[in-house]
MIVOFI-66782 format. One record per residue: residue number from 0; residue in one letter; x, y negated, z of N, C-alpha, C in turn. Coordinates in steps of 0.02 Angstrom, whole numbers, plus 32768, in hexadecimal, padded with zeros to 4 digits. Layout:
N
(atom NUM, 'A', (X, Y, Z), (X, Y, Z), (X, Y, Z)) ...
This chain:
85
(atom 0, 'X', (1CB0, 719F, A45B), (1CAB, 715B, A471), (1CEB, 7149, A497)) (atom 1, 'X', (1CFE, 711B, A483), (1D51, 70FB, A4B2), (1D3C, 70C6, A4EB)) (atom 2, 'X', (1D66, 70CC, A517), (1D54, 70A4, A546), (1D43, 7057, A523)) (atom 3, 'X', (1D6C, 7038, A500), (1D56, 6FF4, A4E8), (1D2D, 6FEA, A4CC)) (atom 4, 'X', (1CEF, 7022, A4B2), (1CA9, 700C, A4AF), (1C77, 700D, A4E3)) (atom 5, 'X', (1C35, 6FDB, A4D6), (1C1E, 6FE3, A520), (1BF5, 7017, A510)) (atom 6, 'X', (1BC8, 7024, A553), (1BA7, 7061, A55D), (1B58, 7049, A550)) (atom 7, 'X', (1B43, 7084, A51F), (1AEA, 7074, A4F9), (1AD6, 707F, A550)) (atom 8, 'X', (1A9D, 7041, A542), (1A62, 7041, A574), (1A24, 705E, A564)) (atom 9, 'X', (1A0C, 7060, A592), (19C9, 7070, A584), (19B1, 70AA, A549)) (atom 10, 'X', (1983, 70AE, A53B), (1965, 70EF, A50B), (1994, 70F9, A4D9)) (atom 11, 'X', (19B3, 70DF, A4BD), (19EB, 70D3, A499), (1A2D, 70FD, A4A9)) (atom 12, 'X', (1A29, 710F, A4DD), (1A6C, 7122, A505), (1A47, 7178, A509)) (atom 13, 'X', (1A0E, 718A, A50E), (1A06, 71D2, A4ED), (1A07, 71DE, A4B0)) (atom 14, 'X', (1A0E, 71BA, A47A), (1A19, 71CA, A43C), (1A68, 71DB, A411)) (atom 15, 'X', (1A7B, 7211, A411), (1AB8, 7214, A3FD), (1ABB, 71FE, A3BE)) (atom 16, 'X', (1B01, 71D2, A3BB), (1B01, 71A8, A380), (1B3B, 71A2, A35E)) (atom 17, 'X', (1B73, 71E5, A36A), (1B9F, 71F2, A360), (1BBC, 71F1, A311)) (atom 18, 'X', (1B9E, 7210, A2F4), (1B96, 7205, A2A8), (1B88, 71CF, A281)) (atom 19, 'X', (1B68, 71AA, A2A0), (1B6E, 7154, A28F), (1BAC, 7130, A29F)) (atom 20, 'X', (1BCF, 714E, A2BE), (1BF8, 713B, A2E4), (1C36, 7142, A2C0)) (atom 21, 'X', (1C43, 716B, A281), (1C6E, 7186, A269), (1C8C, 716B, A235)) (atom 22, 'X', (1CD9, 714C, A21D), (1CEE, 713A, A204), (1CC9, 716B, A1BD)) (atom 23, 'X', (1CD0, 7140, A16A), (1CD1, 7158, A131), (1CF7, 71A4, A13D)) (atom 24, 'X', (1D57, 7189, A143), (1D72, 71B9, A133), (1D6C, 7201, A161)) (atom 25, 'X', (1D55, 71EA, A19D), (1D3A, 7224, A1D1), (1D02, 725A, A1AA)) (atom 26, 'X', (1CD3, 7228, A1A4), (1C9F, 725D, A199), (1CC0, 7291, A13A)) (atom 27, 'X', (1CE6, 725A, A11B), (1CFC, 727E, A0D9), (1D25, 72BE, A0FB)) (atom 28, 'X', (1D56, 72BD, A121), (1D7F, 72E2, A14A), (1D52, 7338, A149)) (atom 29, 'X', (1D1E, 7312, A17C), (1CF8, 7359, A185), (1CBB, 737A, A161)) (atom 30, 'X', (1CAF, 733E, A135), (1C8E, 7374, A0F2), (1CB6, 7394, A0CD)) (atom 31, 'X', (1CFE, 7373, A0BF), (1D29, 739E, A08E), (1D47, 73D8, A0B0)) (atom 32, 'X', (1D42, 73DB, A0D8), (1D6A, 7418, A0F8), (1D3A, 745C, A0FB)) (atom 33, 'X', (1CEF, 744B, A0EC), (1CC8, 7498, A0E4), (1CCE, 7498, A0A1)) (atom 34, 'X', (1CD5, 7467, A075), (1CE5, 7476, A02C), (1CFF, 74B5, A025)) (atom 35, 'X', (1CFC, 74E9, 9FE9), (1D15, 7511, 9FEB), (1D41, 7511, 9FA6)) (atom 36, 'X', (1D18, 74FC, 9F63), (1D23, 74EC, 9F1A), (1CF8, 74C7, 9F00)) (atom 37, 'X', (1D1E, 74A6, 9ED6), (1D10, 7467, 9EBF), (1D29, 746B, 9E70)) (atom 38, 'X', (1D1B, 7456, 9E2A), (1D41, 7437, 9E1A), (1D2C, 73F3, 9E10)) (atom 39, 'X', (1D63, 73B1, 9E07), (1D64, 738B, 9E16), (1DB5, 7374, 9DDB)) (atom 40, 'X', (1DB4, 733D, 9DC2), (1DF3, 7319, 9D9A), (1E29, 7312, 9DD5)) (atom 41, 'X', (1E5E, 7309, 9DB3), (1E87, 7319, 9DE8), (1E8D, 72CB, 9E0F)) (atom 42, 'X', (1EA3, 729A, 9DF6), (1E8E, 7260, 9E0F), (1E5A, 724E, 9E37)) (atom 43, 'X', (1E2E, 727B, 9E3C), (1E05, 7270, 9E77), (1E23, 729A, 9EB0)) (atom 44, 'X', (1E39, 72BD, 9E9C), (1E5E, 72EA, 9ED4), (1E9A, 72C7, 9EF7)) (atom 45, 'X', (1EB2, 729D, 9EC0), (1F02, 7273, 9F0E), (1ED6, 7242, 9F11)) (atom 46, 'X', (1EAC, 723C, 9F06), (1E88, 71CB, 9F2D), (1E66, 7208, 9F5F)) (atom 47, 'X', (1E4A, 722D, 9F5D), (1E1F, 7255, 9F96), (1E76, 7259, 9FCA)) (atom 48, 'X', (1EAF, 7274, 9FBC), (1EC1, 727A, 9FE5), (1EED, 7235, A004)) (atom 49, 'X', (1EDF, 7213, 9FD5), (1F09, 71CE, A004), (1EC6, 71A7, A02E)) (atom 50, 'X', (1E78, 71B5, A017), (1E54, 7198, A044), (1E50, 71B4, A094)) (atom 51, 'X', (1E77, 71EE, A09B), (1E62, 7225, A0C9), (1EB5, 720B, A0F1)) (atom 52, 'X', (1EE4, 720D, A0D4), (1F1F, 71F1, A0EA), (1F1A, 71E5, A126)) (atom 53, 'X', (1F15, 71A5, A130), (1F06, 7177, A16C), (1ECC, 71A5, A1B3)) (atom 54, 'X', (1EBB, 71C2, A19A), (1EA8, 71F1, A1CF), (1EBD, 7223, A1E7)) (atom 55, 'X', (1F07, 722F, A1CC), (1F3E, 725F, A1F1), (1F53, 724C, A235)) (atom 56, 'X', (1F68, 721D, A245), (1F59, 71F5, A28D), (1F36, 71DD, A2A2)) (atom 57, 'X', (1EF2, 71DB, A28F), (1EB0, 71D7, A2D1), (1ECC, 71F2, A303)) (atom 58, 'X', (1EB0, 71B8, A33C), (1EB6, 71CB, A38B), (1EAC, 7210, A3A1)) (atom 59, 'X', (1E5E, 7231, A384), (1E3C, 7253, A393), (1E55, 729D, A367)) (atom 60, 'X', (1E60, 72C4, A39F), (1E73, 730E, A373), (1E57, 7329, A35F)) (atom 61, 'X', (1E09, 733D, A343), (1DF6, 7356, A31D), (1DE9, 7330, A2E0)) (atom 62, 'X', (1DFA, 72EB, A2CB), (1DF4, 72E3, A293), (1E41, 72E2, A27A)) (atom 63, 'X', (1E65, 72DE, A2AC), (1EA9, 72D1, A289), (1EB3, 7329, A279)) (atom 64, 'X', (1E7C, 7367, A298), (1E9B, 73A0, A27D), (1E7B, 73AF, A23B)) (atom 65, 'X', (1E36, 737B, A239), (1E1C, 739C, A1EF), (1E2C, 7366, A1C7)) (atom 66, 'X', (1E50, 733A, A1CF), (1E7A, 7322, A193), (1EB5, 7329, A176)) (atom 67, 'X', (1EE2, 7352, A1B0), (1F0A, 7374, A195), (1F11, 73B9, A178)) (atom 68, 'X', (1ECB, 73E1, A17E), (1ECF, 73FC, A169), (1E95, 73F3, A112)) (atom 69, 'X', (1E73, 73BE, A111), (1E5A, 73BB, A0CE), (1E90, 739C, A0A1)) (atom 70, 'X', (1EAE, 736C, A0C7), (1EF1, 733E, A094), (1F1B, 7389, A07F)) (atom 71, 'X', (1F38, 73AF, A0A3), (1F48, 73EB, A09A), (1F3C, 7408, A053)) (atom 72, 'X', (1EFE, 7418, A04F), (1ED8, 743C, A022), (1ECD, 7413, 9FD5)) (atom 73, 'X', (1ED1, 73CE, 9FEE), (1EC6, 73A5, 9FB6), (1F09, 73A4, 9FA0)) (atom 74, 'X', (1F45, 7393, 9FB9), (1F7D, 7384, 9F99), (1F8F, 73C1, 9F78)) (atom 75, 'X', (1F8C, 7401, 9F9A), (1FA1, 744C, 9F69), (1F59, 7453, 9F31)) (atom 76, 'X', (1F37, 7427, 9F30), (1F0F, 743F, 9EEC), (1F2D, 740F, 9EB6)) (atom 77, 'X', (1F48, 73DC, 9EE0), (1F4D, 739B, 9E9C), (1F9E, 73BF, 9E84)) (atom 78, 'X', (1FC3, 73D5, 9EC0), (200B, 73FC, 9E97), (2001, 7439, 9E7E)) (atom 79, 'X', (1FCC, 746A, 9E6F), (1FC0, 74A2, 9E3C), (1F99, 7484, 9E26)) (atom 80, 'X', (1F8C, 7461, 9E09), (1F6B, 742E, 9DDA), (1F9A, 741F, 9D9C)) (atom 81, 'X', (1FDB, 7401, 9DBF), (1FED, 73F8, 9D88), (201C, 7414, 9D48)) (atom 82, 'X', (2024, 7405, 9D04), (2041, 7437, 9CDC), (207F, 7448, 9CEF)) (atom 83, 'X', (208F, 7491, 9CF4), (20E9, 748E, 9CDA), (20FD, 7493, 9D23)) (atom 84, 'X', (20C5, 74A8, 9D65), (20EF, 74B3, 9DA3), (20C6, 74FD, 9DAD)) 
């Protein structure tokens, strides 16, 4: 929670709601990163890594570490992916 949101009241304010809370590319961030194998077309593999992009500089350091490290993983599958390298 950042300071410029306000603070849950009431019964509401014991309910952790953190995960609601989570950008698309956040929560993609940290399901792909227990991924282990996949296959998958390769074109899904660079739009997966340009949706994840933009979450290399999140504020917040644990998503900016598991997006750099799934973009990581995605970009070296889409370059042994392709023919002739």
């Amino acid at each position: 929670m950042t300071s410029s949101q306000p603070l849950p009241r009431g019964l509401t304010s014991l309910i952790p709601d953190a995960r609601a809370q989570a950008t698309p590319g956040e929560r993609a961030a940290s399901q792909l990163l227990h991924l282990r194998e996949a296959t998958v077309p390769v074109p899904v593999l660079a739009a997966a890594a340009e949706l994840i992009a933009p979450q290399l500089t999140d504020p917040d350091p644990a998503t900016r570490e598991a997006a750099t490290a799934v973009h990581a993983l995605l970009l070296a599958a889409v370059e042994s992916a392709v023919p002739g390298q």
